[in-house]
Structure formats: structure tokens, C-alpha cells
C-alpha positions in Angstrom: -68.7 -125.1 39.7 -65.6 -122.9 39.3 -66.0 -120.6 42.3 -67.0 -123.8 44.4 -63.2 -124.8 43.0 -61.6 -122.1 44.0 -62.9 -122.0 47.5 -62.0 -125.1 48.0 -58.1 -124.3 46.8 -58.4 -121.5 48.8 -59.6 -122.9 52.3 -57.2 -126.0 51.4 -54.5 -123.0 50.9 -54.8 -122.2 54.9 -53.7 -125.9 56.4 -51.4 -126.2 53.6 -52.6 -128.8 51.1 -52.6 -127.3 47.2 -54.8 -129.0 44.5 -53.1 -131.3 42.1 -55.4 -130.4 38.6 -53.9 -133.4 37.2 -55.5 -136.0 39.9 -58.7 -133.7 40.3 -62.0 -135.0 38.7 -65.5 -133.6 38.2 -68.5 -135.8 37.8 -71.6 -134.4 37.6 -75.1 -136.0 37.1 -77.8 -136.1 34.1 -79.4 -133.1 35.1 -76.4 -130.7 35.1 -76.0 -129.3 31.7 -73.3 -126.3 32.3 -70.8 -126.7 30.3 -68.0 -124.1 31.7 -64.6 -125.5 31.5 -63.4 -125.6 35.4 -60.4 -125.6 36.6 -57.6 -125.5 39.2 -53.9 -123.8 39.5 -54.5 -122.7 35.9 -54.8 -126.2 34.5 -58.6 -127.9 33.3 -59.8 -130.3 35.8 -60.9 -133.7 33.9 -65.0 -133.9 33.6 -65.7 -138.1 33.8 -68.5 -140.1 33.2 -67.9 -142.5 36.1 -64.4 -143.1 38.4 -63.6 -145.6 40.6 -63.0 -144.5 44.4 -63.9 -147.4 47.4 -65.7 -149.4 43.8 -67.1 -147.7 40.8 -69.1 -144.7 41.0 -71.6 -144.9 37.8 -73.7 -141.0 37.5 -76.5 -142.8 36.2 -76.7 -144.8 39.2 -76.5 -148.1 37.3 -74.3 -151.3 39.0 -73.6 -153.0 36.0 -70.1 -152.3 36.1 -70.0 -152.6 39.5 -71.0 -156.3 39.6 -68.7 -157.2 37.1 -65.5 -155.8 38.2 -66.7 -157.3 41.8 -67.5 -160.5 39.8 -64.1 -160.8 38.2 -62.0 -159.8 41.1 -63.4 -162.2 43.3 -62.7 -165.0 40.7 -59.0 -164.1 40.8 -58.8 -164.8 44.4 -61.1 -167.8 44.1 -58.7 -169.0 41.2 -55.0 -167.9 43.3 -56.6 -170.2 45.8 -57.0 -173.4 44.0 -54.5 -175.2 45.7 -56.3 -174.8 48.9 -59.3 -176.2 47.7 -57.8 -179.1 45.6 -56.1 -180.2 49.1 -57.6 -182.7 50.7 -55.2 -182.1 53.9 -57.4 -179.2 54.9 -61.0 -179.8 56.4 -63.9 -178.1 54.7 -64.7 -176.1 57.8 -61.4 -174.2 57.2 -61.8 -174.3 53.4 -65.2 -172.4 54.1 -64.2 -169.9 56.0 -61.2 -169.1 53.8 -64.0 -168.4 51.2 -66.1 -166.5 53.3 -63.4 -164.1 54.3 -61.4 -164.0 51.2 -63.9 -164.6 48.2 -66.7 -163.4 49.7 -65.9 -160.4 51.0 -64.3 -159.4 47.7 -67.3 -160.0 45.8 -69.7 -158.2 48.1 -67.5 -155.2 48.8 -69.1 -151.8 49.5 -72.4 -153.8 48.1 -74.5 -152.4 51.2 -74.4 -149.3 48.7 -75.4 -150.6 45.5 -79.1 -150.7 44.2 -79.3 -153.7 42.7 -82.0 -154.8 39.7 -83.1 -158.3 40.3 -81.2 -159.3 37.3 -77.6 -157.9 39.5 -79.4 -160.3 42.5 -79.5 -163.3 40.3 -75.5 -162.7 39.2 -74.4 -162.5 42.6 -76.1 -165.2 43.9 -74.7 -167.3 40.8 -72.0 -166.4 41.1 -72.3 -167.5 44.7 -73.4 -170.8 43.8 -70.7 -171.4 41.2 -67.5 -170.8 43.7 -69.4 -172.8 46.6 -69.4 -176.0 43.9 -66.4 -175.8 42.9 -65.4 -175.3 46.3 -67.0 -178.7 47.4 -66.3 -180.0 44.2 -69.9 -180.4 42.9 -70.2 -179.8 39.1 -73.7 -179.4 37.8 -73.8 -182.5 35.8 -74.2 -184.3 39.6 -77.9 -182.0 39.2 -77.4 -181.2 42.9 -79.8 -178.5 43.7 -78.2 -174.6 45.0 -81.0 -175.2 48.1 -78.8 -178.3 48.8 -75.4 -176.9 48.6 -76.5 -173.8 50.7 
């Protein structure tokens, strides 16, 4: 891992660019088990479990984490947003797309990547199901079915 470090200081070397140790990380799967301190411009470069670059990077391949931040961040535009859907100026056809480009997409950002359990399916889609009703202002003691709000 250390000669594969310095080659790439080296080729970055020609254009210009020098490695910053301190931003540098190394994450290596289960199966790797060296356990040589590497490093770059004399400084140790950070060996990390998981990072986050585009959405967390787990090197067990798990979502969990994933989901959640996903999950949280697309309540906190959901919940910046409440004015919008407590006005009843606005028509639901706007009000829906609003969600669909700003809620939705933040939830299922870079998911076309994840490998989801069936157990990570069922979050999603609750989480689905819980912004559309409060969206439309449906709570679940109206025991509207999700097929009916869909």
C-alpha cells in the first residue's frame, strides 16, 4: 500500500498537485490484514472504518447508516418546508412536485448504489408513506390504507 502511495505522489508530482496527508484516507476491506503504517510527505495517512464521499461508504458493505443519514436529511427539508404544505394557497399538484424534487430526491440519493436488505426497503418506503400523509394531511388514525394514498 505504501509504494502504490508514493506512485501516486509521484505521478501527481508531474501536473503539479502534492498530497495533503492530513485530508488523505485509507479504507481497506475485511480481507486485508497488513498492517504497515502508510503514509505520505512524511506524515501517517488516517486508516478509516467507513468515510463519507457522494453518501457513506461502509467496508462491510452494509446501508444501515446509509439509510438513516438519508432518512434524517430528508426530514429536515421535509420539516424547513412546512409552511408550504400547511398553505392552503398552493394546489397539491405543486405541493407534490415540490416533494418529489426536494424530499424525494434527498432521501433516495446515490440509492441506485446501495444493496438494500428487505428490512432497508421497508424504511424507505415508510418513510415514503409518512412524508406523503403528512403532506396530504392524512394521519393514521383516519386508517387510510398506503395503496390509497399512493
Amino acid at each position: 500500500m505504501q509504494k502504490l502511495s508514493e506512485e501516486a505522489e509521484k505521478i501527481s508530482g508531474y501536473v503539479g498537485l502534492r498530497m495533503n496527508a492530513a485530508k488523505c484516507k485509507i479504507m481497506v476491506g475485511d480481507c486485508w490484514k497488513d498492517s504497515t503504517v502508510v503514509g505520505a510527505k512524511g506524515a501517517e495517512i488516517e486508516v478509516v472504518e467507513d468515510f463519507c464521499y457522494l453518501g457513506a461508504i461502509s467496508n462491510n458493505g452494509n446501508c444501515d447508516r446509509e439509510c438513516s443519514t438519508r432518512f434524517g436529511k430528508a426530514s429536515s427539508v421535509f420539516g424547513r418546508l412546512t409552511n408550504i404544505w400547511r398553505n392552503k394557497d398552493i394546489n397539491l399538484t405543486t405541493k407534490v412536485r415540490l416533494y418529489e424534487s426536494l424530499v424525494l430526491s434527498t432521501l433516495l440519493y446515490s440509492a441506485d448504489i446501495w444493496s438494500l436488505s428487505v428490512t432497508q426497503m421497508k424504511k424507505l418506503e415508510t418513510a415514503h408513506h409518512k412524508f406523503q400523509r403528512r403532506l396530504l394531511g392524512i394521519s393514521l388514525k383516519d386508517k387510510v390504507k398506503n395503496d390509497d394514498i399512493s
